[in-house]
C-alpha positions in Angstrom: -39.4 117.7 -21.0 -36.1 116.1 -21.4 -36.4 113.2 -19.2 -40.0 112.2 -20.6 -38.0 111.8 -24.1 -35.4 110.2 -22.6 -38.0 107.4 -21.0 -39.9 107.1 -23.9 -36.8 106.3 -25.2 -35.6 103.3 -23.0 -39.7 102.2 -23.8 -39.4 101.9 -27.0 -36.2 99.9 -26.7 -37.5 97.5 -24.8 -39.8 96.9 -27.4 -38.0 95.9 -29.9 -35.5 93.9 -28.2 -38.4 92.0 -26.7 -39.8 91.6 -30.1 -36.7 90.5 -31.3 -36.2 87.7 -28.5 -39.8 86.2 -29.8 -38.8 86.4 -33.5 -35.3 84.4 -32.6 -37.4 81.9 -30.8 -39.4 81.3 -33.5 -36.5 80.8 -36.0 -34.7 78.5 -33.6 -37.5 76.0 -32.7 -37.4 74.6 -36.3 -33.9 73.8 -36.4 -34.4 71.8 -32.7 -37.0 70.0 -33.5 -35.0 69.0 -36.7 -31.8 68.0 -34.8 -33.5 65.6 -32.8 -36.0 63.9 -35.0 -35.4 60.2 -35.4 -32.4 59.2 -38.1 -33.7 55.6 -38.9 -32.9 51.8 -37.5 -29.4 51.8 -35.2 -26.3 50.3 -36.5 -24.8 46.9 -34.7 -21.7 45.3 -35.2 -22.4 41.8 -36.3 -19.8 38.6 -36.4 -20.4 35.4 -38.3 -21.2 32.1 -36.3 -18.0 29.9 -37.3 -17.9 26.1 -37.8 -15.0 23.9 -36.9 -13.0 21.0 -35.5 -12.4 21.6 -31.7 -9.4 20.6 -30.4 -8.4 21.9 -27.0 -6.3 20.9 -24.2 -7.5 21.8 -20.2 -5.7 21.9 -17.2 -7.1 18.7 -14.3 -6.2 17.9 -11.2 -4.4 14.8 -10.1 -3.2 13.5 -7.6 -0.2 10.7 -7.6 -0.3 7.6 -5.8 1.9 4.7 -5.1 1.6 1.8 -7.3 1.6 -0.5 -4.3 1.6 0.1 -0.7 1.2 -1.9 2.0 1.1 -1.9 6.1 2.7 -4.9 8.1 1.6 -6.3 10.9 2.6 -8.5 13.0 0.3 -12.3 13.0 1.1 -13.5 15.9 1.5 -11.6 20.0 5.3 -10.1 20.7 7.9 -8.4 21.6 10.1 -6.3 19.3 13.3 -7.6 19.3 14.9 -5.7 16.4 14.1 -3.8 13.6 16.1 -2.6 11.4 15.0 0.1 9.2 13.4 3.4 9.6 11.7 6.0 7.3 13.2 6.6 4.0 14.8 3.4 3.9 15.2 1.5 0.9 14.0 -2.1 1.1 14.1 -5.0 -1.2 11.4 -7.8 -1.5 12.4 -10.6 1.3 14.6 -8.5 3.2 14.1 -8.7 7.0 12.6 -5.6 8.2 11.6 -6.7 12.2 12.5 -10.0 14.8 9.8 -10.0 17.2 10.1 -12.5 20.4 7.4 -14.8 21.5 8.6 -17.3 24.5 5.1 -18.7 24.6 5.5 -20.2 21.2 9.0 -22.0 22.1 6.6 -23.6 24.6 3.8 -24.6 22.5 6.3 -25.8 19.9 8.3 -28.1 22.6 4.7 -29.7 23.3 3.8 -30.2 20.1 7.2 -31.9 19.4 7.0 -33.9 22.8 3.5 -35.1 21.4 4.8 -35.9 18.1 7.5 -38.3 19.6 4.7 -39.7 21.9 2.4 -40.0 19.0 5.1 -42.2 16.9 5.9 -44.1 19.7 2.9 -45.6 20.4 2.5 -46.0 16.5 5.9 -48.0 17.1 4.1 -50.0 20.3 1.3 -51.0 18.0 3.1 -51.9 15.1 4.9 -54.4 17.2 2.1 -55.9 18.6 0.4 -56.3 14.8 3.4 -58.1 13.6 3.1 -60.6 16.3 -0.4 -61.1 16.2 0.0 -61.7 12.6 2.8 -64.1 12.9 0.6 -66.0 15.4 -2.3 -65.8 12.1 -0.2 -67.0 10.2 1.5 -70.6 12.1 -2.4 -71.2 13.0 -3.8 -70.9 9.8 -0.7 -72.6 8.1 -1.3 -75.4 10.7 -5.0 -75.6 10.0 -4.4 -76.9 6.8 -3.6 -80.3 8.8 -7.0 -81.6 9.9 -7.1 -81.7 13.9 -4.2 -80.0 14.4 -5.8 -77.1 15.0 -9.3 -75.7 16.1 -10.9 -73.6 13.6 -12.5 -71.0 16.3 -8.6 -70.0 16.8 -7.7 -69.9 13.5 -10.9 -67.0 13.4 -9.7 -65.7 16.9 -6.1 -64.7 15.5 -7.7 -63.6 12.1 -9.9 -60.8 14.2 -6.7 -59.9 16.6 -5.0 -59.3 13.2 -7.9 -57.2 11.9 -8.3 -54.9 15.5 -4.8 -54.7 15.2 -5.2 -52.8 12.0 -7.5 -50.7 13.2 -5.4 -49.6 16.2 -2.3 -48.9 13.8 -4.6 -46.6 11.6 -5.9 -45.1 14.3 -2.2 -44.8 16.0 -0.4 -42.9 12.6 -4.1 -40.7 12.3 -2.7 -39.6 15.8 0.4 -39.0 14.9 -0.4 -37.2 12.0 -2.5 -34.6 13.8 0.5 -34.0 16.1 2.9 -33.4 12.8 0.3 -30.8 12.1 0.0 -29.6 15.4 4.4 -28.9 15.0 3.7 -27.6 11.7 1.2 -24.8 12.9 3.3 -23.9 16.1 7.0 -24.1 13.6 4.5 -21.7 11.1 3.8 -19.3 13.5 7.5 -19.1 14.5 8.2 -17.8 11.2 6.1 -15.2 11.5 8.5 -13.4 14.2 10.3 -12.4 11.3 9.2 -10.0 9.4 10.2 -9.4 5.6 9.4 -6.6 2.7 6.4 -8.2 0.2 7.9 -6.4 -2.6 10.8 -3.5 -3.4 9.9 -0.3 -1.7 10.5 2.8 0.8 9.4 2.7 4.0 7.3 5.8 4.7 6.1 5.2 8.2 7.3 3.4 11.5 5.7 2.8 14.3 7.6 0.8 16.7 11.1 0.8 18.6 13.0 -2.6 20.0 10.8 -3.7 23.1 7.5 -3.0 21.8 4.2 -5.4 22.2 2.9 -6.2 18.2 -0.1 -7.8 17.6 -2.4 -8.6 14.8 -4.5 -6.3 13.7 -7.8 -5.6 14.8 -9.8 -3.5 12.7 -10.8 0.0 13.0 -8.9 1.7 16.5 -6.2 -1.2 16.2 -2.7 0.1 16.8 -0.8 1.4 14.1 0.9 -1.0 11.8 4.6 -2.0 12.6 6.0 -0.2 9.0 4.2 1.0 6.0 5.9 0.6 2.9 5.4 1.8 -0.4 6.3 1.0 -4.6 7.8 4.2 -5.3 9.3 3.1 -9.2 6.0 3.0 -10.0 3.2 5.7 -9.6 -0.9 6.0 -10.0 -1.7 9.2 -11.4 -5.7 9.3 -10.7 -7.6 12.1 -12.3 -11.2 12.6 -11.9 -12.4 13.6 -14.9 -15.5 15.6 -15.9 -18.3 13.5 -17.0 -18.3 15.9 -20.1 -14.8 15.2 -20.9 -14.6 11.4 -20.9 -16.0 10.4 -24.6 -13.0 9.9 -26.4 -10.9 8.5 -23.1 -8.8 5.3 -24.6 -5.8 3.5 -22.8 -2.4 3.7 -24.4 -2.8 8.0 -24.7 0.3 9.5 -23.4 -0.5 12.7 -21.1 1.8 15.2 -19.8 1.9 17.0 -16.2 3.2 19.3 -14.1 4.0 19.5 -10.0 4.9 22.6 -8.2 7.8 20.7 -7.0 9.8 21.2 -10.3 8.2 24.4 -11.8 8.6 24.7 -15.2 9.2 20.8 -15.9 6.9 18.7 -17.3 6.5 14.8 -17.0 4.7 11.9 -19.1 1.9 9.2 -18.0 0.0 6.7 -19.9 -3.6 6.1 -19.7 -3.6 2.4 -17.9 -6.8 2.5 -16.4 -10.3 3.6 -16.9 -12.8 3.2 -14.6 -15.8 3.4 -16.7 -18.2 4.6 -14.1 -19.2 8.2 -13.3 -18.8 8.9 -9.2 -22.7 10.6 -8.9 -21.2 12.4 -5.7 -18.7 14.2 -7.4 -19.7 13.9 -11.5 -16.8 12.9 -12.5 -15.1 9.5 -13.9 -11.3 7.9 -12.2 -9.1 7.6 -14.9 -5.5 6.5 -13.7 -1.9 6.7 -15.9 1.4 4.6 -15.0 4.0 6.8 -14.8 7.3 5.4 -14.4 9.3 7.0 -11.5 12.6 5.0 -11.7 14.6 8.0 -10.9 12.3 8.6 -7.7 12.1 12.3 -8.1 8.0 12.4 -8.2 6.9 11.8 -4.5 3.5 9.8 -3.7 0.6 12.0 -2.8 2.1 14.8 -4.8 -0.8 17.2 -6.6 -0.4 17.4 -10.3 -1.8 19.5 -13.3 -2.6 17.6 -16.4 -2.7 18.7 -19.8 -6.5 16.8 -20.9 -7.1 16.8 -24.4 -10.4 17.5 -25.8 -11.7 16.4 -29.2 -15.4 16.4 -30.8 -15.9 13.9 -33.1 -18.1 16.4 -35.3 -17.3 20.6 -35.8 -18.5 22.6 -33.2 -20.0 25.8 -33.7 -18.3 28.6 -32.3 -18.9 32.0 -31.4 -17.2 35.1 -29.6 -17.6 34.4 -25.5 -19.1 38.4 -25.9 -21.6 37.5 -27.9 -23.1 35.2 -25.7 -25.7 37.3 -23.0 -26.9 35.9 -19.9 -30.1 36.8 -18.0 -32.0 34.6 -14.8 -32.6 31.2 -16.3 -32.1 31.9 -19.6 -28.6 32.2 -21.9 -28.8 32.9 -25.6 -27.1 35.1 -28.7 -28.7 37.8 -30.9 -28.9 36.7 -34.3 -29.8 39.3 -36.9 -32.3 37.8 -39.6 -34.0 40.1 -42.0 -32.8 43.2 -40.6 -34.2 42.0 -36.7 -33.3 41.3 -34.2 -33.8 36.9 -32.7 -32.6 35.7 -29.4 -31.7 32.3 -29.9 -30.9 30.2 -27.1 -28.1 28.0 -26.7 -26.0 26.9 -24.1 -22.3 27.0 -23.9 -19.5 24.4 -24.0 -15.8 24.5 -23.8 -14.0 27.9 -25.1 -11.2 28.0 -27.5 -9.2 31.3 -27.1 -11.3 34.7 -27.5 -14.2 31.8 -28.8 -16.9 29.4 -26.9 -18.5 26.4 -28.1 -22.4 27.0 -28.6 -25.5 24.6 -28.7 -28.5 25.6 -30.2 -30.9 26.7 -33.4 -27.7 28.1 -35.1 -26.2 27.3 -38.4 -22.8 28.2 -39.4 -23.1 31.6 -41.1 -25.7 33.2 -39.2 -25.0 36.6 -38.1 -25.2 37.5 -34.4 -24.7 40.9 -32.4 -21.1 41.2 -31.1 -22.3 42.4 -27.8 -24.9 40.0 -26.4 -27.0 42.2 -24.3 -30.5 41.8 -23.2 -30.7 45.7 -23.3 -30.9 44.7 -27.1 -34.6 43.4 -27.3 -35.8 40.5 -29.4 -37.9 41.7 -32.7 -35.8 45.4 -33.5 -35.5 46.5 -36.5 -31.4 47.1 -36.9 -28.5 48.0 -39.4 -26.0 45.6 -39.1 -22.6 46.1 -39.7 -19.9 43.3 -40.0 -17.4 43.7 -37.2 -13.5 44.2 -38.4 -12.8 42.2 -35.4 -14.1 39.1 -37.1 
């Protein structure tokens, strides 16, 4: 009898705890269904689109080149016979650099002198033989004057031994006027053995050694020139600027620079040289500065990094680089207009610290999302909230 009480017992128990369980899950599914039910339109932080002046300096690559350069060759066939500088040497203009040796022009040049003398010897020859033939002219026609003295027929005679007599004189100094020239050319080459400097430079390059055949030059595979020298108190700086960065280009603008040779230095250049034509291969437009180098510590062919200022002629509108969202093909902001979201397309331009430069359906003012997202669709209904970072 005791244990039938005792599991009536543990029965009823169960009862009421399972009736209890049912009651608590009733009281509870109220209060869930209240915690997540919907709170109203999200809150987004929201800047204002900003409307200024841009001025901003970028960093392009240059390159520097020598203000004049030049390769020498030799114009005429030889031999080497000195030379006297090497790389790194210091030349003025007109200063011998090379003697070359050519035997075969001290022959030509004896010929054409031997022809010269020849030439003005027969000139000589003929002269003499005019001035008698004109003395004859002369005595007959003086003597003519006397009627029967003399025939007329050789009063005409002399008068045309006088006039072919002419002819072979003008023909004798055209002769030796062709063998002047002839000297001239050969006495013209000769000079050319000797080689001088064109201007004030370094050499940068040799190529020969005492002994050596020169030549002229021939074109592309022709041997290598004799020296190369270059204008070093001068340089080119060349930049190749950005098509998008060449409207307010003007000569006169003075531009620093930097080289990794002398870290930490900067140097000056002045816009010289514009070449008012975009490369289409590469987009961008040759702009060169003359910097001087009197000191020589800038070598030729040296990379530099330019300091390129940028200026708009009208504000720019400018917005926080975050706020700007990109997705395939498409790049725009979310503006927030009458509590909704707008994507707004744009595209970007050059950035200005934490800001970019924007172009599109914007007006200064305008709020947009700080957080450009496409997560964020167009057309929701939000709270905005102005951002303490603006």
């Amino acid at each position: 009898m005791s244990v039938q009480k005792q599991v009536t017992r543990v029965a009823v128990a169960c009862g009421v705890v399972s009736i209890l369980a049912v009651v608590g899950c009733r009281d509870k599914a109220p209060t869930q269904a209240a915690e997540t039910a919907p709170t109203g339109p999200p809150t987004i932080e929201v800047v204002k689109v900003l409307q200024r002046p841009l001025d901003v300096t970028l960093s392009l690559p240059g390159e520097l080149t020598p203000y004049e350069t030049v390769a020498l060759y030799s114009r005429v066939n030889g031999f080497v016979k000195t030379i006297t500088v090497d790389r790194g040497s210091r030349v003025k203009a007109g200063e011998a650099i090379a003697v070359l040796d050519a035997p075969e022009l001290g022959a030509q040049k004896a010929e054409a002198q031997s022809k010269l003398q020849s030439a003005e010897a027969q000139l000589a020859v003929v002269r003499s033989k005019a001035d008698a033939t004109s003395s004859t002219y002369d005595k007959l026609k003086a003597a003519s004057a006397t009627p029967g003295v003399v025939a007329g027929n050789d009063v005409v005679v002399a008068q045309k031994a006088v006039e072919a007599d002419q002819s072979q004189i003008a023909a004798a100094q055209q002769n030796v006027e062709a063998a002047r020239q002839a000297l001239k050319s050969v006495s013209d080459m000769e000079a050319y053995l000797r080689i001088t400097a064109p201007f004030a430079g370094i050499v940068t390059e040799r190529n020969v050694h005492p002994g050596a055949l020169v030549g002229p030059t021939g074109g592309p595979g022709a041997a290598a020139p004799i020296v190369r020298i270059v204008a070093s108190n001068r340089l080119r700086l060349v930049i190749p600027v950005p098509e998008a960065y060449t409207a307010d280009v003007t000569a006169g603008t003075s531009l620093t620079f930097s080289v990794a040779a002398y870290p930490g230095q900067t140097f000056s250049g002045t816009v010289a040289r514009i070449s008012q034509a975009i490369d289409v291969s590469t987009r961008t437009m040759a702009v060169e500065l003359e910097v001087n180098n009197a000191d020589g510590r800038l070598a030729p062919g040296t990379f530099c990094q330019v300091r390129w200022p940028v200026r708009r002629t009208a504000p720019s509108l400018l917005v926080p680089s975050g706020s700007v969202a990109n997705t395939t093909g498409r790049t725009f902001v979310i503006r927030i207009r009458g509590g909704r979201t707008e994507w707004v397309d744009v595209k970007t331009g050059l950035a200005s610290g934490s800001l970019v430069e924007v172009f599109g359906d914007l007006e200064s003012g305008d709020e947009i999302a700080v957080r450009g997202t496409d997560e964020l669709r167009s057309g929701v209904q939000v709270v905005p909230k102005l951002s303490k970072a603006a």
